[in-house]
C-alpha positions in Angstrom: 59.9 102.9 62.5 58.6 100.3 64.9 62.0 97.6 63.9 63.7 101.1 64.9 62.1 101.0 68.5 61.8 97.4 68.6 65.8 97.7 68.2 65.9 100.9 71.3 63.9 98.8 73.5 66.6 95.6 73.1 69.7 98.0 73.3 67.9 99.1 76.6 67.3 96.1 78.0 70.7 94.6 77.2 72.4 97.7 79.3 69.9 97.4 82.1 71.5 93.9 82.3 74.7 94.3 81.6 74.6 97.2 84.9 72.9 95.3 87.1 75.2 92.5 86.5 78.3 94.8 86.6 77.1 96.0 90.4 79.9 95.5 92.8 77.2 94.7 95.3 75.1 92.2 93.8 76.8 90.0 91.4 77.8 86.5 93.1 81.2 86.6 91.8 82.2 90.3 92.2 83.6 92.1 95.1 81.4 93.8 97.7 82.9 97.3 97.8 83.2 99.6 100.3 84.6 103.4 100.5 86.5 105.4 103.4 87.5 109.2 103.6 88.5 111.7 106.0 86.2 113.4 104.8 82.9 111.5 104.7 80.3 110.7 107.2 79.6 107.8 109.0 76.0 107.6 108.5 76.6 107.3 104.4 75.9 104.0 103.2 79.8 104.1 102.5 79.6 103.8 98.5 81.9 105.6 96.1 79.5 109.0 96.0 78.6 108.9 99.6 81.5 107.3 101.5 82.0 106.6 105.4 84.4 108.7 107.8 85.9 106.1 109.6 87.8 103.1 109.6 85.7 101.7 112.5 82.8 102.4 110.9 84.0 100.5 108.0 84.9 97.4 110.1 81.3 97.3 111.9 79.6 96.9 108.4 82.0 94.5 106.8 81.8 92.6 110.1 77.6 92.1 109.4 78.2 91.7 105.3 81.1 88.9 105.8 78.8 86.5 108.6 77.8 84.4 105.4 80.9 85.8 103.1 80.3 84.6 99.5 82.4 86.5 97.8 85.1 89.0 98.4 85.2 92.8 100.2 87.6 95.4 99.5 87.5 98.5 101.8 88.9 101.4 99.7 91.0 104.7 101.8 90.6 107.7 100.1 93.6 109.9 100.3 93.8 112.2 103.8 94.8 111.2 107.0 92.9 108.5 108.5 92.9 109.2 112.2 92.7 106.8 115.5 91.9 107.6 118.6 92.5 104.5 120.0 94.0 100.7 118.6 91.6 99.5 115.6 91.2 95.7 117.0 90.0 92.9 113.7 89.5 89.6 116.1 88.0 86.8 114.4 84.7 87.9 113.1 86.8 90.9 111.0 88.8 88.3 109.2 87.1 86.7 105.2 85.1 83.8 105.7 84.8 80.6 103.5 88.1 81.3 102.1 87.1 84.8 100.8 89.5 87.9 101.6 89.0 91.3 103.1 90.9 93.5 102.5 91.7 97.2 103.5 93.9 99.0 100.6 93.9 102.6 98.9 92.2 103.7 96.4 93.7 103.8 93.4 96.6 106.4 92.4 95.7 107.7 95.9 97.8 107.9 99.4 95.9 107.2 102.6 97.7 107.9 106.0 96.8 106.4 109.4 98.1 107.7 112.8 97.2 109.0 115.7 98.6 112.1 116.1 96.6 115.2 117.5 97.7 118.8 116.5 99.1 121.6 119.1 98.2 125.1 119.0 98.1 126.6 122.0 101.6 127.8 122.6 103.0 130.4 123.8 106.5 132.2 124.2 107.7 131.3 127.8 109.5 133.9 129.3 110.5 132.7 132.9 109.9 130.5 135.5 110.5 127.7 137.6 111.9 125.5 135.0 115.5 126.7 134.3 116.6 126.3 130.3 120.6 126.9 129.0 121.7 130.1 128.6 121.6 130.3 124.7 118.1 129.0 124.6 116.6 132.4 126.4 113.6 133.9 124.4 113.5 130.9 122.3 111.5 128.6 124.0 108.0 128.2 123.8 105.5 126.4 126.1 102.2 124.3 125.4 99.6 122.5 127.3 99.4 118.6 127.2 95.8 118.1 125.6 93.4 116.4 127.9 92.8 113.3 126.3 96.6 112.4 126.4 96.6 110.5 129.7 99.9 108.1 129.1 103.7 109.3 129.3 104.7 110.4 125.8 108.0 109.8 124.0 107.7 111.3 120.7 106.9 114.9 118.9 106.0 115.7 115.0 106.9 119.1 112.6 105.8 118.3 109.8 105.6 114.9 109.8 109.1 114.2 110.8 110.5 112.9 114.4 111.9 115.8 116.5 114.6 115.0 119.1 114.2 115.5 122.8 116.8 117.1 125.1 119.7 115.2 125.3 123.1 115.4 127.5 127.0 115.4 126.1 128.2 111.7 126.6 129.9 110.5 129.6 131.0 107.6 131.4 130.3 106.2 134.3 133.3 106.4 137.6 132.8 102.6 138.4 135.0 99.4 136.6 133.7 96.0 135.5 135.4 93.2 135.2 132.1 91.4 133.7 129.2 92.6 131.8 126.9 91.4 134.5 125.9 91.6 137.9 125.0 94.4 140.6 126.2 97.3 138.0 122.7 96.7 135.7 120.7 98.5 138.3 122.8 101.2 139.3 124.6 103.6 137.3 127.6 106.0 139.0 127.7 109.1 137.3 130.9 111.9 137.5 130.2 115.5 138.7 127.8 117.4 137.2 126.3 114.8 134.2 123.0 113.7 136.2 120.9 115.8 139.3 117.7 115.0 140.9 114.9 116.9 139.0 112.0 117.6 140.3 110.3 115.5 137.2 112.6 112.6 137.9 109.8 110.2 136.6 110.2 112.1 133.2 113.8 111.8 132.9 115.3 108.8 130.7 119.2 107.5 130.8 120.2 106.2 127.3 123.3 103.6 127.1 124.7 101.8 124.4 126.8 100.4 127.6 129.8 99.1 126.9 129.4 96.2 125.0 129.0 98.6 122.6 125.6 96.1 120.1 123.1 97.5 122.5 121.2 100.5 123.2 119.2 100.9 126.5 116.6 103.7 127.1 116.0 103.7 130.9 113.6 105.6 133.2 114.9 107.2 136.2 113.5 105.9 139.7 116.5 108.0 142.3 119.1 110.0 142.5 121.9 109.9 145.6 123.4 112.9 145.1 125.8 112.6 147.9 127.3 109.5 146.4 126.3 110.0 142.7 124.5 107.0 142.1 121.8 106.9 139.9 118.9 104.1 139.5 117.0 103.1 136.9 113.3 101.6 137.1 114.4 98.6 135.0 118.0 97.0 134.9 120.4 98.0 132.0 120.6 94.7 129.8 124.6 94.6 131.2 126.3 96.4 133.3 125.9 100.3 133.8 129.4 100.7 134.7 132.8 101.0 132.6 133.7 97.3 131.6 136.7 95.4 130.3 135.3 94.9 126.8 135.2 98.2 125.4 137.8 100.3 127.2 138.5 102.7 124.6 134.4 104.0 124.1 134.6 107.4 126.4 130.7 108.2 125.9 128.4 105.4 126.9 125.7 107.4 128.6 123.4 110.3 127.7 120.7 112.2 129.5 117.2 112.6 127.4 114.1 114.8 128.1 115.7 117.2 130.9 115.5 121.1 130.7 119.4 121.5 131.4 120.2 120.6 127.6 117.9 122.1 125.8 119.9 123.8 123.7 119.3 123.8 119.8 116.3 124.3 117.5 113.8 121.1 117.4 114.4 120.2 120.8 111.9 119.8 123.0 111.0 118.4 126.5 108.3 117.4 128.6 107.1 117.6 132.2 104.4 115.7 133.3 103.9 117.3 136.8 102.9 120.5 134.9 101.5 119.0 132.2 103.1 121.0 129.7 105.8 120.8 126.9 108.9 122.9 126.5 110.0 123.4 122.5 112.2 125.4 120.7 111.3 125.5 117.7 112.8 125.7 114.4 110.3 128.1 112.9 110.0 131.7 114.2 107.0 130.4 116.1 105.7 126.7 116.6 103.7 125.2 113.4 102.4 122.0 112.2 103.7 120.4 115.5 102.1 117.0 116.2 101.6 114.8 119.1 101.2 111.1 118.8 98.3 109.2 120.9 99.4 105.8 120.2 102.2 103.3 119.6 100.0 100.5 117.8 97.5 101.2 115.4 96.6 97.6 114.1 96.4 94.6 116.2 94.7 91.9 114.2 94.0 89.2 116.8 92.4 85.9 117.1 92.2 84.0 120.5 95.1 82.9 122.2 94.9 80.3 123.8 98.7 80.4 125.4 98.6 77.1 127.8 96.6 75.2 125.6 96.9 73.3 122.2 95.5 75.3 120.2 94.4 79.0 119.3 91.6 80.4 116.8 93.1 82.8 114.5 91.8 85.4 112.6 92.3 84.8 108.5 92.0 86.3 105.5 92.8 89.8 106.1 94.9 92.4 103.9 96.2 95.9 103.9 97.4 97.3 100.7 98.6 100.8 100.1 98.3 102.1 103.2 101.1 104.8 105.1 101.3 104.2 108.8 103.2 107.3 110.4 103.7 109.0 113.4 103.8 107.2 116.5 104.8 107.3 119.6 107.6 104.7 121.5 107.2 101.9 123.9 108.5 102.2 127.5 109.8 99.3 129.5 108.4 98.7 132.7 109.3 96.3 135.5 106.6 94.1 134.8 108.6 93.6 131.6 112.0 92.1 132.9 112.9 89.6 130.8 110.8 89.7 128.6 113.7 90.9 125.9 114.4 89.8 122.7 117.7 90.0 120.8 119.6 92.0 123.6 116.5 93.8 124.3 116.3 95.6 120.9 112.6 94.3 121.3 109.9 92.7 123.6 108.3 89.4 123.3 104.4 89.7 122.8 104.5 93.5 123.6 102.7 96.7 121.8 105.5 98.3 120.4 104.6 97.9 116.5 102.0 99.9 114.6 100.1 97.0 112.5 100.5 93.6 114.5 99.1 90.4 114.2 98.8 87.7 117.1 97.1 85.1 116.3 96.4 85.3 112.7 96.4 83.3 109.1 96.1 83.3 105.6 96.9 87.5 106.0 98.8 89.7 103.7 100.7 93.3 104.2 101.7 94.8 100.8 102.9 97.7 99.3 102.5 99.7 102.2 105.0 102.5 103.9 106.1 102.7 107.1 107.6 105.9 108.0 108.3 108.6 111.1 107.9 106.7 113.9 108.9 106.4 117.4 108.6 102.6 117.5 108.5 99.6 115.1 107.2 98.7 112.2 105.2 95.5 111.9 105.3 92.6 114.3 104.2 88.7 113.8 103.4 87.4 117.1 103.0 84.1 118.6 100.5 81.9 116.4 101.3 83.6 112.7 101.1 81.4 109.9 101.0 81.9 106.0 101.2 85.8 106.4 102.8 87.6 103.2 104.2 90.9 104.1 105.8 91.8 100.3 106.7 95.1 98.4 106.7 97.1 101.7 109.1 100.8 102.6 110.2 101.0 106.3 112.1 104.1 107.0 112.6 106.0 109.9 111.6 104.5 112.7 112.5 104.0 116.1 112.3 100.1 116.4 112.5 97.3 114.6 111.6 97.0 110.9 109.6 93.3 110.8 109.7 91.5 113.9 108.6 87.7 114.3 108.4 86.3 117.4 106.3 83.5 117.8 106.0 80.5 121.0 108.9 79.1 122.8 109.9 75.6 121.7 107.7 73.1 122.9 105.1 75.6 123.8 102.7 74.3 121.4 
């Protein structure tokens, strides 16, 4: 009898051991582990039966555990929607330290979502008014308020997860003739008869061109309208001339209208005023459902300091995602503080916003098996000093910009 409890008190001890030794949290070697979901609470010390809410929440406390990093820290998403109110920053203290990783990835066998996008619910069937819609559209429309805490012009709408189109204009041609693809013609565009008028929302109306050199697609914001000599003019210049040109004669549509009333004219479509603060949707349900409203463009910026005049910057390292969807965001404009600042014909911007994960100024960083999906601008974008960053295994599909974008200094700059 007592070798029987001599032998229960060893077997004991040995599993005390082994699960102190197996604890995520205290073994030297092992990884510190942390735990995310939608549906947790910030104020949870963030382990596997009681995790956090938030991804911020997430990044505060790694931030404190990683000052004296000796070992590595995985921050697990639970599957949900991860939601942002505004950019999640990582600068320099968020990245692993003495050459140990952090990184953000999903749970196992589980899909985590981020975005930003906000829910609307408050519509109702418009039945007349100042805003004129086509003919065919009558009783089909329906009108919502903008929620309050969208303050910035908006570019992009959500059923269901998926992009809906804006308003958009048959094609035409300009009156005017190029001999060149430069010159006075990228900042005014004449229109024929009855293809462009001055709304009353002008500031909310866009002019998209492939122009006519036929590798290049322009989204333009309106600044004026002459109606008396149809001449229309952008806030930024067209990337070449807005006018008919030599080099693609035989290309009869080259402009469209985008986002006014006139041509809203099939299900899905939508539009959207800011001077009311409302938007205008047909939808293709009998009612509006599941509609969706983007607050951001980026979601991710991972960024050390920049230094840009100087020799050297400080970047952040040793940072991962894993796993993760990023979905549903919204477009970036170009403004006039912008010009020239194109890339590739001005399918992109140098060290702009316009991505949903980006790194600027960053090292030793990995983006894998993550999906990229429904979105009004790019993907993922490498910017200026970005060095040993693995981006492998990834889906893009369906976006509005560019897939991977690297664009680092100009020659000579550093």
């Amino acid at each position: 009898m007592r070798t029987f409890l001599h032998f229960a008190v060893f077997l004991l001890t040995i599993n005390f051991l082994f699960t102190a030794c197996s604890n995520d949290n205290t073994s030297s070697n092992a990884t510190i582990k942390l735990y995310v979901d939608p549906l947790g609470n910030d104020n949870n010390p963030g382990n596997l039966e009681n995790p956090l809410r938030t991804l911020r929440k997430a990044k505060e406390i790694v931030r404190e555990k990683s000052k004296d990093q000796q070992q590595k820290i995985t921050v697990y998403l639970r599957d949900g929607v991860h939601h942002l109110d505004e950019t999640l920053i990582f600068n320099k203290e968020d990245g692993g330290k003495n050459g140990f990783q952090i990184t953000y990835e999903a749970y196992p066998d589980e899909k985590p979502i981020i975005n930003s996008s906000i829910q609307l619910d408050n519509w109702k069937l418009y039945d007349s008014g100042e805003v004129v819609f086509p003919e065919n559209s009558k009783g089909k429309i329906w009108v919502c308020d903008v929620p309050s805490e969208i303050s910035a012009p908006f570019f992009t709408l959500y059923f269901r997860g998926e992009k809906l189109p804006r308003s958009r204009s048959k094609g035409f041609s300009p009156t005017n003739y190029s001999e060149g693809i430069f010159g006075e013609d990228m900042n005014v565009l004449e229109f024929p008869d009855g293809s462009i008028r001055n709304w009353k929302n002008l500031e909310d109306i866009e002019i998209a061109t492939r122009t006519s050199t036929a590798w290049k697609l322009n989204i333009l914001p309106l600044d004026s309208v002459d109606m008396e000599s149809r001449k229309a003019f952008p806030k930024v210049p067209g990337t070449y001339t807005l006018s008919k040109s030599y080099y693609r004669p035989e290309i009869k549509e080259l402009f469209w209208v985008d986002n006014a009333p006139d041509y809203l004219d099939e299900p899905g479509e939508w539009v959207y005023n800011s001077q009311q603060g409302k938007i205008y949707l047909w939808p293709v349900t009998a009612a509006p459902e599941d509609i969706f409203l983007p607050k951001l463009v980026e979601f991710i910026k991972v960024e050390g300091e920049i230094d840009y005049e100087g020799k050297k910057d400080v970047p952040v390292e040793n940072l991962s995602f894993k796993g993760i969807t990023f979905c549903q965001g919204d477009r970036y404009s170009r403004t006039i503080e912008h010009i020239g600042w194109g890339l590739q014909h001005d399918w992109e911007l140098f060290d702009s916003p316009t991505a949903m994960v980006r790194f600027r100024g960053a090292e030793n960083c990995a983006v894998q098996d993550c999906t990229f999906r429904n979105s009004g601008g790019s993907a993922l974008r490498l910017d200026l000093h970005a060095q040993n960053i693995s981006i492998e295994n990834n889906r893009i599909h369906d976006i509005g910009g560019t897939g991977i974008l690297l664009s680092g200094y100009g020659p000579g700059t550093k």
